[in-house]
C-alpha positions as CSV (number, residue, x, y, z in Angstrom):
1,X,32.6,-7.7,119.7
2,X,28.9,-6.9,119.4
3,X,26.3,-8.8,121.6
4,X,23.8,-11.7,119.9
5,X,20.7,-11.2,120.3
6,X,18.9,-14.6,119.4
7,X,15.6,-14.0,117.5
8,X,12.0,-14.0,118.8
9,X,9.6,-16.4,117.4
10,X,7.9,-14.1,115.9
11,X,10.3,-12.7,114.5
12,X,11.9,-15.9,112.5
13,X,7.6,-16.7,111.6
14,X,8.0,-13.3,109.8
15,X,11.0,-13.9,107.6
16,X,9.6,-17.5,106.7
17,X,6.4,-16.3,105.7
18,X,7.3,-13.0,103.8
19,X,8.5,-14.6,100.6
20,X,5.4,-16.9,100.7
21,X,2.9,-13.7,101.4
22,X,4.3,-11.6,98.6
23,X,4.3,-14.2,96.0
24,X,0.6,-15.1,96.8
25,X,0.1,-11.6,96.7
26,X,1.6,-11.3,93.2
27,X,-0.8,-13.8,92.3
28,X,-3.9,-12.3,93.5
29,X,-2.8,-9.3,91.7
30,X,-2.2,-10.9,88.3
31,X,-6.6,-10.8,87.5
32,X,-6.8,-13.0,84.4
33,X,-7.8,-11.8,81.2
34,X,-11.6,-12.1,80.2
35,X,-12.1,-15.2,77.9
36,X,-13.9,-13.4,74.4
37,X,-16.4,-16.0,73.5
38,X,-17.4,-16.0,69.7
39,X,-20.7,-15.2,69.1
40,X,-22.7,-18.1,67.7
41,X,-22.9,-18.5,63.6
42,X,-26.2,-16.6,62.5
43,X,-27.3,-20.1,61.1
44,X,-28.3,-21.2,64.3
45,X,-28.7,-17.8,66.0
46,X,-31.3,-17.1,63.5
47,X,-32.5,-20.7,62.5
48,X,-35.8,-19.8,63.9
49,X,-36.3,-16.9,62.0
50,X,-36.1,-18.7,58.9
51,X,-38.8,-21.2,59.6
52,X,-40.9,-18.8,60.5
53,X,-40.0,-16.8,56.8
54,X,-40.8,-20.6,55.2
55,X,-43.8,-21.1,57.0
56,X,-45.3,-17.7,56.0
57,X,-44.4,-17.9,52.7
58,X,-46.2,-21.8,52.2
59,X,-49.4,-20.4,53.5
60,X,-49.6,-17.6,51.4
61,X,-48.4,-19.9,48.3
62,X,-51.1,-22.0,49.3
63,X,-53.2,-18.8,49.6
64,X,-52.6,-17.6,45.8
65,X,-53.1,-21.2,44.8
66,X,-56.7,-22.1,46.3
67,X,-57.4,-18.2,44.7
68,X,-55.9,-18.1,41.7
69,X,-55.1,-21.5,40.8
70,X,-58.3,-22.5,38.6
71,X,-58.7,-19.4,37.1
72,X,-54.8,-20.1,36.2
73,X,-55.2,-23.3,34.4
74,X,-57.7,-21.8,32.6
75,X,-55.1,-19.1,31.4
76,X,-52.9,-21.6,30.3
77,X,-55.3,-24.2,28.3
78,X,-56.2,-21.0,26.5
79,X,-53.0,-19.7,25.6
80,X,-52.6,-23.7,25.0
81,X,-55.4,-23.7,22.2
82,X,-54.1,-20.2,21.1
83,X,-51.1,-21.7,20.5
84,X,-52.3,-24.2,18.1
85,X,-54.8,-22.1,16.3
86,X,-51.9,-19.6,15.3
87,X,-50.0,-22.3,14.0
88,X,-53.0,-24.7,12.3
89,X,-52.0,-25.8,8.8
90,X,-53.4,-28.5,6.7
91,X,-52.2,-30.4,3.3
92,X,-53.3,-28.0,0.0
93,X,-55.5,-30.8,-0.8
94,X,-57.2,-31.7,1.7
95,X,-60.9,-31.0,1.4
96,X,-62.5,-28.7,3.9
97,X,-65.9,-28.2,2.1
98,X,-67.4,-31.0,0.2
99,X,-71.3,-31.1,-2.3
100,X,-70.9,-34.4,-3.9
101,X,-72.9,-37.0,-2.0
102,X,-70.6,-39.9,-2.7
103,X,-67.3,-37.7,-1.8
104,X,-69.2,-36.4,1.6
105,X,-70.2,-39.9,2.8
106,X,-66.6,-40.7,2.4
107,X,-65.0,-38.1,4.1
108,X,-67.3,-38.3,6.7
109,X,-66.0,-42.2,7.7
110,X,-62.3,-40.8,7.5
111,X,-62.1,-38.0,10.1
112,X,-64.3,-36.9,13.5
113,X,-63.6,-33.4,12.2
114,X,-65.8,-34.2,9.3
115,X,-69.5,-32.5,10.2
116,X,-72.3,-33.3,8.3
117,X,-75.1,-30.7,6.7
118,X,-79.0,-31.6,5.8
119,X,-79.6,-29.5,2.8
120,X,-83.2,-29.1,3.7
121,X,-82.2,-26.7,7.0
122,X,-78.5,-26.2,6.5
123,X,-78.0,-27.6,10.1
124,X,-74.5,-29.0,11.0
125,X,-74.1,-32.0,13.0
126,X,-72.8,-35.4,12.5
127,X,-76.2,-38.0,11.3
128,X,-76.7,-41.6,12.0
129,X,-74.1,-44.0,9.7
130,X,-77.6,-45.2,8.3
131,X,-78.3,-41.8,7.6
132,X,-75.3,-40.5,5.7
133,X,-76.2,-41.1,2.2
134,X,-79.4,-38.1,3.1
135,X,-76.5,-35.4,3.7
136,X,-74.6,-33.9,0.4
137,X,-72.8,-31.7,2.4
138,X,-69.4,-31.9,4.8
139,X,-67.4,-29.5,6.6
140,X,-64.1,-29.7,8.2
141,X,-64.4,-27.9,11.8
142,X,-61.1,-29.1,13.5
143,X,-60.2,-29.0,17.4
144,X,-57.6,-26.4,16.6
145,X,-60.5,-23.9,15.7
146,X,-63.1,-25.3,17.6
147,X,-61.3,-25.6,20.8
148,X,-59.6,-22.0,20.8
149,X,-62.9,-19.9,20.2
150,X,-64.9,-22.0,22.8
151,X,-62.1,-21.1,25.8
152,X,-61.7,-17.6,23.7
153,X,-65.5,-16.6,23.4
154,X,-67.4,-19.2,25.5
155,X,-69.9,-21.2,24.4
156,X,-68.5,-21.2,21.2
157,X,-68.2,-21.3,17.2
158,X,-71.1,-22.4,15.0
159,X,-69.8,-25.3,13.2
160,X,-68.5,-24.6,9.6
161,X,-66.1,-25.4,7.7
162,X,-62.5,-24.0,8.2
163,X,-60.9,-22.5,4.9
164,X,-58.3,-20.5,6.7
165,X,-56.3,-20.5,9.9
166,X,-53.6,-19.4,11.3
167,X,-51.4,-16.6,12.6
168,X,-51.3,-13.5,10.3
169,X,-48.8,-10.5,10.7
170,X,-49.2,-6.8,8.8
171,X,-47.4,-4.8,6.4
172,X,-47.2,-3.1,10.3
173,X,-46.3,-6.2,12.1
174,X,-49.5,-6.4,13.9
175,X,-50.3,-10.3,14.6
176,X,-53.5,-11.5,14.6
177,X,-55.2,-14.8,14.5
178,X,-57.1,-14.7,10.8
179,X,-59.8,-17.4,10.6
180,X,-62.1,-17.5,7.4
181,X,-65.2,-19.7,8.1
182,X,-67.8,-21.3,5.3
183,X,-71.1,-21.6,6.8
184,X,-73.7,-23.9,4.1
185,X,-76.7,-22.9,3.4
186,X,-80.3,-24.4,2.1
187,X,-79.1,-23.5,-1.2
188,X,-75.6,-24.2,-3.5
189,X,-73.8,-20.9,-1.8
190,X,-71.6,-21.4,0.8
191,X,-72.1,-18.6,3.3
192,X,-68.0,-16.8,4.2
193,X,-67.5,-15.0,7.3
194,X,-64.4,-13.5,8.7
195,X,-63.3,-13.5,12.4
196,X,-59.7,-11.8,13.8
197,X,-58.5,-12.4,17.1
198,X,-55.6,-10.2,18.8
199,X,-53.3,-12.6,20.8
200,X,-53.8,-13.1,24.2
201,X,-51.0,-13.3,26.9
202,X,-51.4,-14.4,30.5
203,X,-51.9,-10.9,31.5
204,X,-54.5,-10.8,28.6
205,X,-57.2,-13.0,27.3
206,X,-57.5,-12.3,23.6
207,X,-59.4,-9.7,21.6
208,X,-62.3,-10.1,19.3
209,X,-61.2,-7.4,16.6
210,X,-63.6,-8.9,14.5
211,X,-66.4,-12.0,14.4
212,X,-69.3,-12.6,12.4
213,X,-71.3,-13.4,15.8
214,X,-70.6,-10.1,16.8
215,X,-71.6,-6.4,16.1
216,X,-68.4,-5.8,14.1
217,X,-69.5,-8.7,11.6
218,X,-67.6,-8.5,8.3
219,X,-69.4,-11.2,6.4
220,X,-67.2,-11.5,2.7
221,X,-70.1,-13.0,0.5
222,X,-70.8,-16.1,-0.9
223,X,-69.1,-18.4,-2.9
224,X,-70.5,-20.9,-5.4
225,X,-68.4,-23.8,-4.9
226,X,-68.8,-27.7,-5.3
227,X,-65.4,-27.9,-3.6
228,X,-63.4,-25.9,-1.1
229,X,-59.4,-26.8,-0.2
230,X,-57.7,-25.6,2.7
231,X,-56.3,-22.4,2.2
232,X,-52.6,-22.4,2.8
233,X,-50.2,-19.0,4.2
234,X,-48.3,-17.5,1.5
235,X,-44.5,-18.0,2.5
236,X,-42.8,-15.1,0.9
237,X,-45.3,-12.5,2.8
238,X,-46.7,-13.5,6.4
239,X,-49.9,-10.8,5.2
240,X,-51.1,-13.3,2.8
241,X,-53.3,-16.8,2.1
242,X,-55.1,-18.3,-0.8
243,X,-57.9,-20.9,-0.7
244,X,-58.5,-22.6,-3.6
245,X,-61.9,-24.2,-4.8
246,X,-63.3,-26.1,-7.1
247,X,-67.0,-24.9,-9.1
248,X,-69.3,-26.5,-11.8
249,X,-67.4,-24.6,-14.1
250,X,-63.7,-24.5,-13.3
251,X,-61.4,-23.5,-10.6
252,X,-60.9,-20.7,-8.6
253,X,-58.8,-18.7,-6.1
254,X,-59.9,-16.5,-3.0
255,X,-56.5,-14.4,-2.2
256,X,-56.6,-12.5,1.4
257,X,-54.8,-10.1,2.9
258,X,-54.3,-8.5,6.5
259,X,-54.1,-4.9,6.7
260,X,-52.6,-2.5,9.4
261,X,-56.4,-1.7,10.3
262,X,-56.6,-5.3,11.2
263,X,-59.2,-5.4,8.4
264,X,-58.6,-8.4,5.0
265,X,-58.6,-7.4,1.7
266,X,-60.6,-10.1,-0.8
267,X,-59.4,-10.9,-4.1
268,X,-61.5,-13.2,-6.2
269,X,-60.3,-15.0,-9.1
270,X,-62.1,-17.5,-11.5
C-alpha cells in the first residue's frame, strides 16, 4: 500500500485558483469587437454649408436687384405698352380725325384721347371748354400709341391722329408694329406719315425701321379729308389695313400693305 502524502498549502491554493485564473484569462483574451458608429446624415454634417450657399446667394440677388432692378421695370412697362400697341383696335366707326366744328366740340367732351387743333398754327393740344367752339379740328392720339413711342423713343410722338395701329406680319412673316399717323395742318390737308417698329424682347428694346421724326422718314402724302375712320386690319391677310374717310365730295379708301423690305405699299381709292 503506497504512502499519503497530505498536500502542502500551497499546493491545494494552486488547484483552487487554477480554474479561476484560466477562465479570467479567457476573458481577457476575448477583446471585444469595435462598435462601428454611423456616420452622421449629411443634413446636419453639412447644415452649415448650406446657410452659407443661402446667404451668398441673397446678397448677390440683392446685388442684381439694386443693379438691375429699375432698369428692369423699365423693360417690362415697355414690352407692357408694346404689348398693347400690337394689339390696338378700335370700332370701324369711330372717328379719329374730325373738320366740322360742331362734330369736333363734341368729340372733344366724349374722350381725353380727343386733342384739339387751332387752324391758325396747326398746334395740337387740348383748349379751355370756353375755348372749344375756336378749334375745327380733333385728333384721336390714344394711350396705346402715345404711351409705347414715349418708353420706345423717349420724349415722344407729336400728337396726331391715329388712323392705323397694330401688329403687322409679311408675305415673309416679319412682324412689325405699323402705325400711320395724320398730322393737320394750317390748311384742309391732313399731313400722313408712316412709322414701323421691330418688336422688342427683354434682351432687346425695339427698332425704329422707320419714323417720320427720323432720317428714314417715309412721309405718304396728303389727304383731303373732312373725316378720317379708324382703319381696321384685314382678317383674311395679317399684311393688310384699310382706312376709310370721308371728303367734300364722297368717300374714300387708303389700302396698306407691309412688304418683306419692311416698307407699305399705298393704294388710294376715291
Amino acid at each position: 500500500m503506497g504512502e499519503y502524502t497530505h498536500p502542502t498549502r500551497r499546493d491545494s491554493l494552486i488547484a483552487i485558483e487554477s480554474p479561476l485564473a484560466l477562465n479570467v484569462g479567457a476573458r481577457m483574451a476575448a477583446t471585444p469587437p469595435p462598435i462601428n458608429y454611423a456616420p452622421p446624415p449629411k443634413g446636419i454634417r453639412y447644415h452649415w454649408v448650406r446657410r452659407l450657399i443661402a446667404l451668398a446667394l441673397l446678397i448677390t440677388s440683392c446685388a442684381l436687384a439694386i443693379r438691375y432692378g429699375p432698369r428692369l421695370n423699365q423693360r417690362l412697362d415697355l414690352l407692357r405698352c408694346q404689348r398693347a400697341a400690337m394689339g390696338y383696335s378700335a370700332a370701324a366707326d369711330h372717328v379719329v380725325y374730325e373738320r366740322d366744328p360742331a362734330r369736333s366740340t363734341a368729340l372733344l367732351r366724349t374722350s381725353s384721347d380727343y386733342w384739339a387743333v387751332y387752324p391758325s398754327d396747326g398746334r395740337p393740344r387740348v383748349p379751355p371748354s370756353h375755348m372749344l367752339a375756336e378749334s375745327n379740328v380733333v385728333v384721336d392720339f390714344p394711350p396705346a400709341w402715345r404711351d409705347f413711342y414715349e418708353l420706345a423713343s423717349p420724349p415722344g410722338r407729336n400728337v396726331g391722329a391715329v388712323l392705323f395701329l397694330h401688329k403687322l406680319r409679311s408675305p415673309g412673316a416679319h412682324e412689325r408694329i405699323v402705325a400711320v399717323d395724320g398730322f393737320a395742318t394750317g390748311a384742309a390737308d391732313l399731313r400722313l406719315a408712316l412709322a414701323v417698329f421691330e418688336p422688342g424682347s427683354l434682351a432687346a428694346r425695339p427698332r425704329i425701321i422707320s419714323d417720320m421724326e427720323s432720317n428714314s422718314l417715309q412721309k405718304i402724302g396728303d389727304l383731303r379729308a373732312e373725316r378720317v375712320y379708324a382703319g381696321q386690319l384685314d382678317p383674311a391677310d395679317p399684311s393688310h389695313f384699310t382706312i376709310l374717310y370721308q371728303t367734300a365730295n364722297g368717300n374714300g379708301t387708303l389700302d396698306g400693305w407691309l412688304k418683306d423690305d419692311d416698307s407699305v405699299k399705298f393704294e388710294q381709292h376715291e
